[in-house]
Steps between C-alpha positions, in 0.01 A plus 500: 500500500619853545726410805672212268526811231699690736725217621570421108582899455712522815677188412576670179623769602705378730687273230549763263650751815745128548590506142588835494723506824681168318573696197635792678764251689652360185773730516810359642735661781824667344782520730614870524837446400377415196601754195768704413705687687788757477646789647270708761718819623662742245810524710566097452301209649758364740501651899846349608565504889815437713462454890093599409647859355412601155850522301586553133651259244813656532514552840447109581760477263682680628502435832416090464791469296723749531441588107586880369176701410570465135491074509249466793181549331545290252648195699219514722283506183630182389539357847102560599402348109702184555455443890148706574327566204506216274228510214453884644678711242734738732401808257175491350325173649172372249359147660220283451329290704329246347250195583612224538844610688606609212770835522590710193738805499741706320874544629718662338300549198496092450140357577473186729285240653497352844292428788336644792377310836306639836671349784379536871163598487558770236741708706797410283580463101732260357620615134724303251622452139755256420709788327579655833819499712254289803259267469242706701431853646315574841311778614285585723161666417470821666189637302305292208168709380332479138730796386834494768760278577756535768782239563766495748820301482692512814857350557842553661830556321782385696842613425799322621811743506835381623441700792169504572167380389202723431128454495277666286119413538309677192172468341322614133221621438296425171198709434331384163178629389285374221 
């Protein structure tokens, strides 16, 4: 009698240690990315690189597309929002990633909705809104944690002069934190 006593008690206590361990795993897995995000560095969130160098707004500008100092900046400003950037706002980026896909963010003061999607086993991020110049954004995901973001876009601008053609690979740097 006292060795079925035991087994009762043991059995027991071994469904109540079970019961426990399942209510401790109802919690569901949040991806990382999800939250909201904006601007991580003081000095501006965007790294911009030409031929792998660190270079300035401007100086891209500048030297990209032959702009004056005083116009450069803000051509490449508008250039990066329509062709890089997309739903990123080019001066004081505020995005949300949602469940469900589902992208929210503020550009130019005017809030919008659109979508995100992982593509390649995580290691890039497709954005789009219908209310942007392309249907879609890629980037590649240099650094996701539960409080930093880092996204590089790389590309080549080719320009095609009467007299000669030149070749411009570049790349940008995001770096959001939430």
């Amino acid at each position: 009698m006292n060795n079925f006593v035991v087994k009762i008690l043991g059995l027991a206590i071994l469904a109540m240690i079970l019961k426990a361990c399942d209510k401790n795993d109802d919690g569901v897995w949040v991806d990382p990315i999800i939250g909201d995000w904006s601007i991580s560095h003081e000095n501006g969130f965007i790294t911009l690189q030409l031929d792998e160098e660190e270079i300035s707004i401007s100086d891209f500008g500048m030297i990209v597309f032959g702009l004056n100092e005083e116009s450069a900046a803000e051509y490449v400003q508008e250039y990066l929002q329509a062709q890089v950037l997309g739903p990123i706002d080019v001066n004081a980026p505020a995005i949300s990633f949602k469940e469900g896909n589902v992208l929210r963010s503020q550009k130019a003061g005017e809030y919008f909705q659109g979508h995100w999607q992982w593509m390649n086993d995580r290691q890039y991020l497709r954005l789009g809104a219908e209310s942007l110049p392309m249907d879609h954004y890629n980037f590649t995901v240099d650094k996701l944690t539960a409080s930093q973001l880092i996204l590089r876009f790389d590309a080549t601008i080719e320009i095609i002069d009467e007299t000669e053609n030149e070749v411009y690979p570049y790349s940008v740097l995001i770096h959001l934190k939430k």
